[in-house]
Structures are given as structure tokens and as C-alpha cells.
Biopython code that builds the backbone (N, CA, C, O; Angstrom):
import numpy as np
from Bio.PDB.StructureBuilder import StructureBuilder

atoms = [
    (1, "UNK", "N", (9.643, 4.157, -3.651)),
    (1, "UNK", "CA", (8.536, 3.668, -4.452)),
    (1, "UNK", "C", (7.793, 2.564, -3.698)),
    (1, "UNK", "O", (6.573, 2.439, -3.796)),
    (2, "UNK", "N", (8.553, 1.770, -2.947)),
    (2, "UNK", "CA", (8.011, 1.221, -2.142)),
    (2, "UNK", "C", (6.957, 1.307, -1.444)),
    (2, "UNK", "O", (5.851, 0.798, -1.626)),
    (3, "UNK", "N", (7.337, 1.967, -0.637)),
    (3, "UNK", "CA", (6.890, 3.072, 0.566)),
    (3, "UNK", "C", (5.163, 3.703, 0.395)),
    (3, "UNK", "O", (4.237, 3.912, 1.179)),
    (4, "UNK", "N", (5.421, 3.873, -1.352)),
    (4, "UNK", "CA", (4.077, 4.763, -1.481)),
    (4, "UNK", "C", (3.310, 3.314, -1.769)),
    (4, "UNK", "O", (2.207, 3.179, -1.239)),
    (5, "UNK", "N", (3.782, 2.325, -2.504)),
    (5, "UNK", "CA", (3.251, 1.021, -2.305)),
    (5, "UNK", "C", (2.108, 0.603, -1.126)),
    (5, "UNK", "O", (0.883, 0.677, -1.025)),
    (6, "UNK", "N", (3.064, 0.191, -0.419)),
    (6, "UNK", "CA", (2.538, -0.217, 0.826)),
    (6, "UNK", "C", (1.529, 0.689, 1.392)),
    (6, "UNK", "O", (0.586, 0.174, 1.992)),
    (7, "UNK", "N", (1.623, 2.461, 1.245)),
    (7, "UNK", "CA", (1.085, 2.911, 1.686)),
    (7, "UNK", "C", (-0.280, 2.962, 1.306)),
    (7, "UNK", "O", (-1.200, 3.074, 2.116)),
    (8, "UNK", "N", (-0.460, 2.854, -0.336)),
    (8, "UNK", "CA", (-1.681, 2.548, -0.880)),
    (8, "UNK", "C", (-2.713, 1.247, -0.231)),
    (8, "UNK", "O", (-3.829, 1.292, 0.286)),
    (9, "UNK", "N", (-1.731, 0.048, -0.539)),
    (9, "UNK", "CA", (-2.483, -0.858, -0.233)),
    (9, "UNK", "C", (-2.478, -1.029, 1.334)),
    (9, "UNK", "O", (-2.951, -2.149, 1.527)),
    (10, "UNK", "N", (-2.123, -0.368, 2.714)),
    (10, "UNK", "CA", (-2.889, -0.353, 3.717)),
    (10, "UNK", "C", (-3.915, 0.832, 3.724)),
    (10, "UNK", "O", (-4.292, 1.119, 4.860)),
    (11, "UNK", "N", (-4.315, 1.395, 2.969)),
    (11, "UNK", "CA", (-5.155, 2.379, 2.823)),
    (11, "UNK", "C", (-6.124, 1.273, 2.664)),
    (11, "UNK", "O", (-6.965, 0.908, 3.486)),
    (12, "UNK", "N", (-5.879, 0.779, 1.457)),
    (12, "UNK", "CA", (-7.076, -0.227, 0.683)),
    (12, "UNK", "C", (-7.522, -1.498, 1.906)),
    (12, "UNK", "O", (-8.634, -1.995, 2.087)),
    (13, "UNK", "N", (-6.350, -1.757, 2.558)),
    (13, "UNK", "CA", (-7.354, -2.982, 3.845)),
    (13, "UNK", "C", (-7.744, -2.320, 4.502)),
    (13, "UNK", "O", (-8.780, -2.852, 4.900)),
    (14, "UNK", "N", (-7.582, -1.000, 5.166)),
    (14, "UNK", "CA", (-8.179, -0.037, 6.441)),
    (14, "UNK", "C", (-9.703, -0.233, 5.570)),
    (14, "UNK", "O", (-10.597, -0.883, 6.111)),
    (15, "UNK", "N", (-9.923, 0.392, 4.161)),
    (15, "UNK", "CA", (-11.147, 0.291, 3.934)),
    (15, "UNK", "C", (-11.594, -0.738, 3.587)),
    (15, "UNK", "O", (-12.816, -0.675, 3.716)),
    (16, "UNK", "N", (-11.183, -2.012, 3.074)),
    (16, "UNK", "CA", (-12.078, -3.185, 2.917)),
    (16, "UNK", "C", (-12.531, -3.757, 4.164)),
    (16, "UNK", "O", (-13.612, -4.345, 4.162)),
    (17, "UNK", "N", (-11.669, -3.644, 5.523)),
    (17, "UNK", "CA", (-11.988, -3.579, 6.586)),
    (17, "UNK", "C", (-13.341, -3.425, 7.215)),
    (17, "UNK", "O", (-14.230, -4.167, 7.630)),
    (18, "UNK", "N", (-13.033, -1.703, 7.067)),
    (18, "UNK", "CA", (-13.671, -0.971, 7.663)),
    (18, "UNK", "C", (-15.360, -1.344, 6.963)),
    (18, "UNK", "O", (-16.351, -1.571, 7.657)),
    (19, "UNK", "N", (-15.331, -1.328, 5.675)),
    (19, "UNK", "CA", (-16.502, -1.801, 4.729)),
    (19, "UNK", "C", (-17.203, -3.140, 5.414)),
    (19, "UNK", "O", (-18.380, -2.947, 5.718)),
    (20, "UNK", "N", (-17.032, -3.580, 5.512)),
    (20, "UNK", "CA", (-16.695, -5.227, 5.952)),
    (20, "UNK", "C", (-17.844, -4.835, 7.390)),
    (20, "UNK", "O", (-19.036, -5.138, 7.325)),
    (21, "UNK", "N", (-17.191, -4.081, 8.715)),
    (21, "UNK", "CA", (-17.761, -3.983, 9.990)),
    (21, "UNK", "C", (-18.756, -2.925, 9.242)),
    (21, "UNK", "O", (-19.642, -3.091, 10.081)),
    (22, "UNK", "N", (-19.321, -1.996, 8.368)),
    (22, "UNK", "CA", (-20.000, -1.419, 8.450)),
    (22, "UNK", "C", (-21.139, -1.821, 7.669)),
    (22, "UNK", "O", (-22.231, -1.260, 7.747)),
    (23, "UNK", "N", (-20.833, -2.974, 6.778)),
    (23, "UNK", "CA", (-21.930, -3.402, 6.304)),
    (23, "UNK", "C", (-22.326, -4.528, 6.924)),
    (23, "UNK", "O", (-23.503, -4.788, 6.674)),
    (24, "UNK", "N", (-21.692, -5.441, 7.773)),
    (24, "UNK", "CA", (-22.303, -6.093, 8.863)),
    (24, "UNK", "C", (-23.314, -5.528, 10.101)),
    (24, "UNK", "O", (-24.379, -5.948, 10.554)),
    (25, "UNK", "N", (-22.587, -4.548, 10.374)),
    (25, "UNK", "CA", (-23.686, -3.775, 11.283)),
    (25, "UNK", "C", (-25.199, -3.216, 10.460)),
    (25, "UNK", "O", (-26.198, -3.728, 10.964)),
    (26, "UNK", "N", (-25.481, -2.279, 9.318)),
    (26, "UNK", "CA", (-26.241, -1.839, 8.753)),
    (26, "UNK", "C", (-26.734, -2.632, 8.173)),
    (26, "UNK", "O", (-27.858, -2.176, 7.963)),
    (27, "UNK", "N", (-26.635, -4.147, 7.467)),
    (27, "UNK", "CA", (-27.409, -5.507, 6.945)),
    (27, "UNK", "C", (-26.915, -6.334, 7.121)),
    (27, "UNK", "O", (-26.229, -7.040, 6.382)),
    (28, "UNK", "N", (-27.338, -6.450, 8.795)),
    (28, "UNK", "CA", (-26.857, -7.913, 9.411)),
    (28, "UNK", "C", (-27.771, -9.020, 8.598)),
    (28, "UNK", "O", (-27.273, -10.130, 8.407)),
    (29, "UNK", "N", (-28.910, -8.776, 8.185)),
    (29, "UNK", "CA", (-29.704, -10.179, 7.253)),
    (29, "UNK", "C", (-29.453, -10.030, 6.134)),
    (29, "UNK", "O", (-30.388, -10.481, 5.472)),
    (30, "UNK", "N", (-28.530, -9.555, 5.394)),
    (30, "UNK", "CA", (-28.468, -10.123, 4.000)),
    (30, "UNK", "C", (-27.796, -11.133, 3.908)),
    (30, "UNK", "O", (-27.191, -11.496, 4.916)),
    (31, "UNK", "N", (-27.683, -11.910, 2.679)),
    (31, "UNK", "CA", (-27.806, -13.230, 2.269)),
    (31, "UNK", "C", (-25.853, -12.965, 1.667)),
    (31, "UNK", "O", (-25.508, -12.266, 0.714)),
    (32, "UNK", "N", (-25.022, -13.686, 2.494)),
    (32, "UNK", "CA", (-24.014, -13.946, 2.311)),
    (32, "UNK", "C", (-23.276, -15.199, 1.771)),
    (32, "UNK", "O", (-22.842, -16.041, 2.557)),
    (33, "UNK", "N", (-23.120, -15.333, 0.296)),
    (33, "UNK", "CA", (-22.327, -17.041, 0.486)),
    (33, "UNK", "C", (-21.386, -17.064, 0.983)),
    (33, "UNK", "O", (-21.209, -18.135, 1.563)),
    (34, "UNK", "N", (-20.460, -16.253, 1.093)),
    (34, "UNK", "CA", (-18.961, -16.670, 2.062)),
    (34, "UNK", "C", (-19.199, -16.018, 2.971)),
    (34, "UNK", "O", (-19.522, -14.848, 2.763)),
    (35, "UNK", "N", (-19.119, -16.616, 4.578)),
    (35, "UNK", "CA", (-18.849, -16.076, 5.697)),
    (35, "UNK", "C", (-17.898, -15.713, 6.278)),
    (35, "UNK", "O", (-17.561, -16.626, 7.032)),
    (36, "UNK", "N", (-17.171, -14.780, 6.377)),
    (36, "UNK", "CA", (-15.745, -14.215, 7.107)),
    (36, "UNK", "C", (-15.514, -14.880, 8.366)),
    (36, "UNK", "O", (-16.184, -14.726, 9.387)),
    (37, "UNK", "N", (-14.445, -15.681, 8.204)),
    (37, "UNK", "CA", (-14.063, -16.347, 9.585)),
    (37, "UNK", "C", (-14.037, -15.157, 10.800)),
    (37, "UNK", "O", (-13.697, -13.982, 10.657)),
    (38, "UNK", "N", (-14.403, -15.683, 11.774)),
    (38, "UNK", "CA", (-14.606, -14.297, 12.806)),
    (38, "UNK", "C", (-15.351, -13.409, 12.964)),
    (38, "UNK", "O", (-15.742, -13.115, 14.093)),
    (39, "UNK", "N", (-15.712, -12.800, 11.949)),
    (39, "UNK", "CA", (-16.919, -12.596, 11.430)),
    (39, "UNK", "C", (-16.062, -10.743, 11.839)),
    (39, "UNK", "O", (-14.889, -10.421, 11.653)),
    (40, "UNK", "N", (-17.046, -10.014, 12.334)),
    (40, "UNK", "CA", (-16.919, -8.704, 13.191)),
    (40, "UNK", "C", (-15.282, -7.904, 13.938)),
    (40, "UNK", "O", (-14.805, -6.791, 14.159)),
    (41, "UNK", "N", (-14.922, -9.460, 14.097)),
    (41, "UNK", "CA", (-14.201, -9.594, 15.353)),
    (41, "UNK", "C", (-12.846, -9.472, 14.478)),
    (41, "UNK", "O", (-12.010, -8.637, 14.822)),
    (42, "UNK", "N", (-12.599, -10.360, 13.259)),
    (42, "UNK", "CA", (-11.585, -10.664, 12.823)),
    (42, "UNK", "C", (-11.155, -8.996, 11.655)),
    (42, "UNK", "O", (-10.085, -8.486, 11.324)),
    (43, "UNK", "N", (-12.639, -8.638, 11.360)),
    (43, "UNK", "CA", (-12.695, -7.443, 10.333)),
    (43, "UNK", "C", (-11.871, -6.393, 11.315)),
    (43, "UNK", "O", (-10.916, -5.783, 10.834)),
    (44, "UNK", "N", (-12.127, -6.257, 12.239)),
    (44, "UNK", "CA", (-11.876, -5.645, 13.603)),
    (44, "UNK", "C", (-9.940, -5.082, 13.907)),
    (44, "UNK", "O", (-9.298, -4.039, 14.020)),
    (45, "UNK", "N", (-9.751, -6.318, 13.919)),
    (45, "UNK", "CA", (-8.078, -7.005, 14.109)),
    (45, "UNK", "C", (-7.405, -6.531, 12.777)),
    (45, "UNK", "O", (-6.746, -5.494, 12.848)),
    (46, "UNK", "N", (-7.495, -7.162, 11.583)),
    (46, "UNK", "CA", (-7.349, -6.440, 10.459)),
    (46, "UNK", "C", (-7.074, -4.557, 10.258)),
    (46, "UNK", "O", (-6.019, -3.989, 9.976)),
    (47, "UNK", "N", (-8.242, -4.039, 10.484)),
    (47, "UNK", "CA", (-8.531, -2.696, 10.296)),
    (47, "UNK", "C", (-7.761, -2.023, 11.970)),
    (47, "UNK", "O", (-8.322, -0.974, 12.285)),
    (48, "UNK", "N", (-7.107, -2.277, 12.567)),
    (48, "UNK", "CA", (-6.401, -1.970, 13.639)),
    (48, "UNK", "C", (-5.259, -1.941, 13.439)),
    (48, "UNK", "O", (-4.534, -1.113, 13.990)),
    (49, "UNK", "N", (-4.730, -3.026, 12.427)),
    (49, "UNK", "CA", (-3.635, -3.896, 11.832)),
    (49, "UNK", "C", (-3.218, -3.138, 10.816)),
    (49, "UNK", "O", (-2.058, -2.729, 10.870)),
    (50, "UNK", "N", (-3.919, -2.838, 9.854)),
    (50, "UNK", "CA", (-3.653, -1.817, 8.945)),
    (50, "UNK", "C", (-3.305, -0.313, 9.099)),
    (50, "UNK", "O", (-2.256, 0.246, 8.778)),
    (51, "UNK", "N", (-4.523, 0.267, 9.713)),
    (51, "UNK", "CA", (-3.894, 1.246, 10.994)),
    (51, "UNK", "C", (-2.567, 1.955, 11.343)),
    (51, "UNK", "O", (-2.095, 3.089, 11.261)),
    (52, "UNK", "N", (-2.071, 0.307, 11.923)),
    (52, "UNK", "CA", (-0.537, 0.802, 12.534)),
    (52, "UNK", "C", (0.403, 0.657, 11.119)),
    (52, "UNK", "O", (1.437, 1.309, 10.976)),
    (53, "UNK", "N", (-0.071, -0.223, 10.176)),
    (53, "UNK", "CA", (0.892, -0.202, 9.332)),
    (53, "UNK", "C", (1.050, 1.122, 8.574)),
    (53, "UNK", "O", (2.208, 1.466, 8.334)),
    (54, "UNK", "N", (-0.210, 2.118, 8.057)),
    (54, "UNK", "CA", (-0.190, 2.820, 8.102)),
    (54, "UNK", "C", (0.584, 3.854, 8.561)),
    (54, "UNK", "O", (1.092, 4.541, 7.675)),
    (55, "UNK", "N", (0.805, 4.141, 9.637)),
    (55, "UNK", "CA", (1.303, 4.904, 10.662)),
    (55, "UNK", "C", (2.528, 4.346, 10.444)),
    (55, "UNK", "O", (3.263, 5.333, 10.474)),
    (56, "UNK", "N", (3.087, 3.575, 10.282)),
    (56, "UNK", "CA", (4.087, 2.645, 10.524)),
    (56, "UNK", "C", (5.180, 3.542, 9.180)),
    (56, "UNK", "O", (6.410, 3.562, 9.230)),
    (57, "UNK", "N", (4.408, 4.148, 8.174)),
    (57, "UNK", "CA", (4.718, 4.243, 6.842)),
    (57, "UNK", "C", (5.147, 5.219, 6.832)),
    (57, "UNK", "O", (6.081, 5.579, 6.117)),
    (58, "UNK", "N", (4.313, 6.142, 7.959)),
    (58, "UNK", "CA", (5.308, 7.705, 8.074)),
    (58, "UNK", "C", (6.329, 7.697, 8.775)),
    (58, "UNK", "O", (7.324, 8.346, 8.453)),
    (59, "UNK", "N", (6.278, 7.065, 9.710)),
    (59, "UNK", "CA", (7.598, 6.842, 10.649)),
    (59, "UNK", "C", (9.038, 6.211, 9.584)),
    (59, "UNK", "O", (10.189, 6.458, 9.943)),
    (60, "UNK", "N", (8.853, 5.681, 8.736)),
    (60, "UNK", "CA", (9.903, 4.852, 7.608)),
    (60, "UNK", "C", (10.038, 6.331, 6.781)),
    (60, "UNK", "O", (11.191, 6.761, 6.830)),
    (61, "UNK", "N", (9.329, 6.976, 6.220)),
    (61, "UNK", "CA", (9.715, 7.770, 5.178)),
    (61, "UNK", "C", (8.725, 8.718, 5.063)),
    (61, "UNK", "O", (7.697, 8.592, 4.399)),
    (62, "UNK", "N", (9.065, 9.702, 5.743)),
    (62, "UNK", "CA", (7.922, 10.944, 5.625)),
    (62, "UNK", "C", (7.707, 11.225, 4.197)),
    (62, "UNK", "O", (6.516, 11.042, 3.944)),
    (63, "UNK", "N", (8.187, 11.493, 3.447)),
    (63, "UNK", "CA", (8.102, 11.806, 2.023)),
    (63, "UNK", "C", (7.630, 11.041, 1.014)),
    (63, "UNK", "O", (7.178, 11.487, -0.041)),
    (64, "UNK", "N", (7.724, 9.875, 1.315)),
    (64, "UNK", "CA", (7.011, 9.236, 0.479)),
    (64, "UNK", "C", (5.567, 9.183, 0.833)),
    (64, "UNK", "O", (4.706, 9.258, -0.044)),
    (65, "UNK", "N", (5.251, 9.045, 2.217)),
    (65, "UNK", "CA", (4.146, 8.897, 2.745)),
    (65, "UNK", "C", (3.368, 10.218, 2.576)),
    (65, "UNK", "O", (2.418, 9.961, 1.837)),
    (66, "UNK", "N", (3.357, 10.894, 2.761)),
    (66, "UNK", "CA", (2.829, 12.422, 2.137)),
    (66, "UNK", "C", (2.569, 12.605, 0.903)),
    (66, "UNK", "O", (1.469, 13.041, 0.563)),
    (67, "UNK", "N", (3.758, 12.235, -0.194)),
    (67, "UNK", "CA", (3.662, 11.914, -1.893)),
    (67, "UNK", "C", (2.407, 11.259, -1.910)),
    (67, "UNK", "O", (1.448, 11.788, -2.472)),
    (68, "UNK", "N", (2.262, 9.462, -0.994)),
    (68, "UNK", "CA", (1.311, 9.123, -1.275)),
    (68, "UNK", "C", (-0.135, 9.388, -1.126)),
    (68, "UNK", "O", (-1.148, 9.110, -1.768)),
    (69, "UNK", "N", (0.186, 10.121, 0.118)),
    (69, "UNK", "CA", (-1.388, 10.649, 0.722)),
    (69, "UNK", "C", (-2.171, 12.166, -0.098)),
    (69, "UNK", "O", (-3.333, 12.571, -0.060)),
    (70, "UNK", "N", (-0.783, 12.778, -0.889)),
    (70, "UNK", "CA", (-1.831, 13.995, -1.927)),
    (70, "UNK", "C", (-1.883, 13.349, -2.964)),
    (70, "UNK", "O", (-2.913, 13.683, -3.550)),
    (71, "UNK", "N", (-1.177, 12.380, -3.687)),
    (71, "UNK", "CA", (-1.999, 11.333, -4.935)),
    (71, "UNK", "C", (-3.020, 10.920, -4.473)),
    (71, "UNK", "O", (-4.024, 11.200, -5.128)),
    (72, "UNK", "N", (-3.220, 10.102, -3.192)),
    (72, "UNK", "CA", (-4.653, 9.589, -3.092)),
    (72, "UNK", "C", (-5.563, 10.912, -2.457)),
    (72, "UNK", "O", (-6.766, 10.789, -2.688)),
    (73, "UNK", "N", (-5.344, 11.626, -2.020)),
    (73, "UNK", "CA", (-5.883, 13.168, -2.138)),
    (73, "UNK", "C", (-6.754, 13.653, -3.489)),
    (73, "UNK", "O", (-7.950, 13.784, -3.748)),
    (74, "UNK", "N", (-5.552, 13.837, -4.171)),
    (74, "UNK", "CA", (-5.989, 14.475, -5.246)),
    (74, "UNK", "C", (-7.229, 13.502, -5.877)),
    (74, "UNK", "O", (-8.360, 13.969, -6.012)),
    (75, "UNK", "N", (-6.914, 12.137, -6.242)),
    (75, "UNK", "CA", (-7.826, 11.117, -6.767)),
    (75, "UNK", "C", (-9.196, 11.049, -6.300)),
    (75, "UNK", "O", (-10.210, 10.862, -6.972)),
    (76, "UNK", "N", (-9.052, 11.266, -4.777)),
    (76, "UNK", "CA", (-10.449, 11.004, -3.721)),
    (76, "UNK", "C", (-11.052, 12.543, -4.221)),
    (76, "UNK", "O", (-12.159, 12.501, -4.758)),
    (77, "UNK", "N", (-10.524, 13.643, -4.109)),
    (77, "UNK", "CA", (-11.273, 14.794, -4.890)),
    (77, "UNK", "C", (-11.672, 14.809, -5.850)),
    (77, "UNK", "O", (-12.781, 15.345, -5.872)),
    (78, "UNK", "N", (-11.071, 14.215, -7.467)),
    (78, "UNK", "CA", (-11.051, 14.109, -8.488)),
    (78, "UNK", "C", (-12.525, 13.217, -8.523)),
    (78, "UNK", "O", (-13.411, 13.526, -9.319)),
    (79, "UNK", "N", (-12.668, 12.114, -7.594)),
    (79, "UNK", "CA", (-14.173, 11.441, -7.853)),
    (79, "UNK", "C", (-15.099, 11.516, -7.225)),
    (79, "UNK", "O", (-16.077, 10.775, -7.321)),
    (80, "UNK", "N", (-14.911, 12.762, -6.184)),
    (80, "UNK", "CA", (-15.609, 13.280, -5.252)),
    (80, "UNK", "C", (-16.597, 14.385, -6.071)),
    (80, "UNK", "O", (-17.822, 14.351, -6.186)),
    (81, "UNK", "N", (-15.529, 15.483, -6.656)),
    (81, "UNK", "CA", (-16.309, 16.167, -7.403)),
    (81, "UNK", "C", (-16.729, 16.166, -9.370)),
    (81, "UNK", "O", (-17.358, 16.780, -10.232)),
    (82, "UNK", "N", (-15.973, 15.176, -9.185)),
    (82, "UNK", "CA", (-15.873, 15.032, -10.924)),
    (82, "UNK", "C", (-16.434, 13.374, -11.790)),
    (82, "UNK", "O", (-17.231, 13.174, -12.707)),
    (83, "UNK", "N", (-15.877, 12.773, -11.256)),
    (83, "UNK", "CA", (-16.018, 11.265, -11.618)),
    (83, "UNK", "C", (-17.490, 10.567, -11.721)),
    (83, "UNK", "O", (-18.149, 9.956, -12.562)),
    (84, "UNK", "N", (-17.676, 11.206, -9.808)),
    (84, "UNK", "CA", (-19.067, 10.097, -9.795)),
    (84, "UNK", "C", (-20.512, 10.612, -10.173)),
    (84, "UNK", "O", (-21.541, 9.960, -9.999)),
    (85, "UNK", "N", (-20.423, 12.115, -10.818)),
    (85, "UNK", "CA", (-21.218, 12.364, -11.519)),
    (85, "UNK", "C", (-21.779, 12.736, -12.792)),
    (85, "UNK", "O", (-22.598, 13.518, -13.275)),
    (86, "UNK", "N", (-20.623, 11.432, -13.261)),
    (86, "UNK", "CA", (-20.410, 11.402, -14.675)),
    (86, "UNK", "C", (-20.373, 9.398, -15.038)),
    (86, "UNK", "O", (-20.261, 8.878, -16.148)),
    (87, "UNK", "N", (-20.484, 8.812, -13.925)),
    (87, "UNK", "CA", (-20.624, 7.129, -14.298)),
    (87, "UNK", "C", (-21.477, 7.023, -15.289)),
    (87, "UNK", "O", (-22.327, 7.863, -15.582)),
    (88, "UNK", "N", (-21.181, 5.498, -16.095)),
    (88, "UNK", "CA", (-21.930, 5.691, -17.325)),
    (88, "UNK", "C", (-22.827, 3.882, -17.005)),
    (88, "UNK", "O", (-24.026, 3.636, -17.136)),
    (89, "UNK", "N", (-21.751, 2.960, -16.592)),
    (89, "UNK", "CA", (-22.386, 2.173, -16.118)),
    (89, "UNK", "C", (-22.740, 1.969, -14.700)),
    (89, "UNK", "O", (-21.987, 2.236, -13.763)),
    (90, "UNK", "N", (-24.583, 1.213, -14.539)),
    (90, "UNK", "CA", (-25.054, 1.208, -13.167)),
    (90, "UNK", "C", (-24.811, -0.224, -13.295)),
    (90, "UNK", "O", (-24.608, -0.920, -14.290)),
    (91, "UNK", "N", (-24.886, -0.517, -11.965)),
    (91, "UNK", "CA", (-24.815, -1.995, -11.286)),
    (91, "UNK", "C", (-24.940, -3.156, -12.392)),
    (91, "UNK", "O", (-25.414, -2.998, -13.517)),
    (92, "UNK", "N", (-24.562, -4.033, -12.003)),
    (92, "UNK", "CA", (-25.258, -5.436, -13.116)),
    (92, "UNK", "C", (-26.533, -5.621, -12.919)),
    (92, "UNK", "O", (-27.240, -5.568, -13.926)),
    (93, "UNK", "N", (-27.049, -5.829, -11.883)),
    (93, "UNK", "CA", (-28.103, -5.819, -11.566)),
    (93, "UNK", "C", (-29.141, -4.780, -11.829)),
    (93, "UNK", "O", (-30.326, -5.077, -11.675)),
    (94, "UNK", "N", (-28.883, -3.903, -12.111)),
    (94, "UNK", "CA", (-29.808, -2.691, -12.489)),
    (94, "UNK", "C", (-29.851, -3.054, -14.305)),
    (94, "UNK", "O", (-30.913, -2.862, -14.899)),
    (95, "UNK", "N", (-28.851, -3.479, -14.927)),
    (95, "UNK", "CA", (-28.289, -3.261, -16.526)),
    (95, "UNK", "C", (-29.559, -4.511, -16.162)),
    (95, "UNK", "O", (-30.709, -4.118, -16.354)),
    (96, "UNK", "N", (-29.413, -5.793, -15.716)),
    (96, "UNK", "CA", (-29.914, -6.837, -16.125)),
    (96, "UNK", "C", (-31.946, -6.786, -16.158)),
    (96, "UNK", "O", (-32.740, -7.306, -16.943)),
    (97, "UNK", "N", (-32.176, -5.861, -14.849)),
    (97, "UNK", "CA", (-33.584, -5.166, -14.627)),
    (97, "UNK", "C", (-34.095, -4.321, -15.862)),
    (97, "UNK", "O", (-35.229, -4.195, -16.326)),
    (98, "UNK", "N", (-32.947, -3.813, -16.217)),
    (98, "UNK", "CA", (-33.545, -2.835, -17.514)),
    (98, "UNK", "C", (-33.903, -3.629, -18.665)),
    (98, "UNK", "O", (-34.815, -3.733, -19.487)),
    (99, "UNK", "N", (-32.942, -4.074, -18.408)),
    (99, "UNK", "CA", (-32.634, -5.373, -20.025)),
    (99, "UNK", "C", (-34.522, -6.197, -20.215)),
    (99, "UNK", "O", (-35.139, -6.287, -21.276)),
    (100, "UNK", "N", (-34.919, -6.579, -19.086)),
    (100, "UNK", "CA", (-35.795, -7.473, -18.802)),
    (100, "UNK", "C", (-36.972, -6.744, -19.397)),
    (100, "UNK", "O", (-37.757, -7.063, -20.290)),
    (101, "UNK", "N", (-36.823, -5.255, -18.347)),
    (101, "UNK", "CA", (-38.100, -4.609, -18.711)),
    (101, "UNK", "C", (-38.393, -4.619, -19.949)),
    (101, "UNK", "O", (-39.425, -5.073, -20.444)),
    (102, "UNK", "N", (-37.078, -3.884, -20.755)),
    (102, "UNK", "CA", (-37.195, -3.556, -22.238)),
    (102, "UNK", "C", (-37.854, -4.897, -23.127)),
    (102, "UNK", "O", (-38.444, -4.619, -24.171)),
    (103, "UNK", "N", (-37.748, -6.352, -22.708)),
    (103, "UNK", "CA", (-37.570, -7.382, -23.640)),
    (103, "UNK", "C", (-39.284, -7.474, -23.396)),
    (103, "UNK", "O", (-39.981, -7.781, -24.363)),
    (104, "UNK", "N", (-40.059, -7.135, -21.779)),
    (104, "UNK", "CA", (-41.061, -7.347, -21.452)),
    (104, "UNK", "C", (-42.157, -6.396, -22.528)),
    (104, "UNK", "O", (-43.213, -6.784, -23.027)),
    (105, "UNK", "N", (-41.505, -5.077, -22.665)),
    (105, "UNK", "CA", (-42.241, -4.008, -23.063)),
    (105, "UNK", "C", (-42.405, -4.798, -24.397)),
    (105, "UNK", "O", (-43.547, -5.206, -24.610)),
    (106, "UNK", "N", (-41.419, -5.092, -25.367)),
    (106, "UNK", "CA", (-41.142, -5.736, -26.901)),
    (106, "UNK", "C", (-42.061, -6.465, -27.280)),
    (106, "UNK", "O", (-42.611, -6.463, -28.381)),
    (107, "UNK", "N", (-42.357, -7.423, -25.963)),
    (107, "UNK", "CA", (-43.055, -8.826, -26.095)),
    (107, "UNK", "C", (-44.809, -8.112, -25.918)),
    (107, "UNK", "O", (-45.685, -8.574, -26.649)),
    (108, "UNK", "N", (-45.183, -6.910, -24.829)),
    (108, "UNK", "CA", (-46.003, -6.672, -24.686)),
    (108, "UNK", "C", (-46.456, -6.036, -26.213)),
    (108, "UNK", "O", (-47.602, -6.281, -26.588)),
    (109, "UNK", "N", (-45.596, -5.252, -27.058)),
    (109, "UNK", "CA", (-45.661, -4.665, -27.844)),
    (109, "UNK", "C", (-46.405, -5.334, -29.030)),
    (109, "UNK", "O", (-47.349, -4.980, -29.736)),
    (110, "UNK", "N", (-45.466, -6.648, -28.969)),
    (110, "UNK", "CA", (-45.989, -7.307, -30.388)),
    (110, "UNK", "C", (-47.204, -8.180, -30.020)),
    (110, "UNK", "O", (-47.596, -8.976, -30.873)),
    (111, "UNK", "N", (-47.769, -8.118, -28.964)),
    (111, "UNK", "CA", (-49.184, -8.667, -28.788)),
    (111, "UNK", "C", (-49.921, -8.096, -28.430)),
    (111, "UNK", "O", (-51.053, -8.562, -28.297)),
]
sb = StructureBuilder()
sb.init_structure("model")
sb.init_model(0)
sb.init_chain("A")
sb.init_seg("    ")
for serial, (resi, resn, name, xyz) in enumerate(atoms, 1):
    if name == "N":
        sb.init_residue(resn, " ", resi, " ")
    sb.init_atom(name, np.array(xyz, "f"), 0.0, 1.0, " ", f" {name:<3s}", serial, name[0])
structure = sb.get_structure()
């Protein structure tokens, strides 16, 4: 149980990682309040790091590591073809844009 543990959550740093160097590269100017120590470099080390732990997970216990990889299989299909075209809430930022319009239209309405 372990095993599939660990295996999840180096899945989950490979991609916060990986997220991390790919949205630095594609909007290097957006407006960040926390800056990642290292920046590129450190996202880098991490997602290399995870990687081996990864790998690290089949070498400890083939079976669990396989268990874990068709659960997160099955899940990554499940919202691949089913899930994400069925979301009900959009962004905050989109809810809060709508919200505005609607209060704008109200106000235009009653004058």
C-alpha cells in the first residue's frame, strides 16, 4: 500500500515539476507573487528527482507499481474521455467576469 503511495505522489511532483518548466518557458512575463528559488533550474532537479523515484518504485515492487499505474490509467482515461466534458464549474475568474457582467446588464436595465 505503500508502494502505490509513493508511487502516486512522485507522479504528482514529476508533474508539478514538469508544469512549473513549462509554464515558465510559454509565460515567461506573467506576473508571479512567489518566485521559485532557482527558478528553471531547481524545477529541473526536482522533476529528474522524481523520475528516479519513480523508477525507483518498480524496482521495490513490480506489482504494486503496475496496480498503481492502471488506477492512474484508468482515472487519466476516465477524464480524458468522460469528466472534462462534463465540468460544471469555470475558473473563479471567469464565475467573477460573469457575475459583473450580469450585475452591469441589471444596472443597465433599470436605467
Amino acid at each position: 500500500m505503500l508502494n502505490i503511495a509513493v508511487f502516486g505522489a512522485t507522479i504528482s511532483y514529476a508533474l508539478m515539476a514538469l508544469s512549473h518548466i513549462v509554464l515558465r518557458r510559454r509565460e515567461p512575463g506573467l506576473h508571479r507573487p512567489y518566485r521559485t528559488p532557482g527558478g528553471v533550474l531547481t524545477s529541473s532537479v526536482a522533476f529528474v528527482l522524481a523520475l528516479s523515484a519513480l523508477v525507483a518504485t518498480f524496482l521495490v515492487d513490480k506489482d504494486a507499481a503496475f496496480i498503481a499505474l492502471g488506477v492512474y490509467a484508468v482515472a487519466l482515461a476516465y477524464f480524458a474521455f468522460y469528466s472534462r466534458h462534463r465540468l460544471v464549474a469555470a475558473a473563479p475568474e471567469e464565475e467573477f467576469a460573469a457575475l459583473a457582467e450580469a450585475e452591469a446588464e441589471l444596472e443597465r436595465d433599470r436605467s
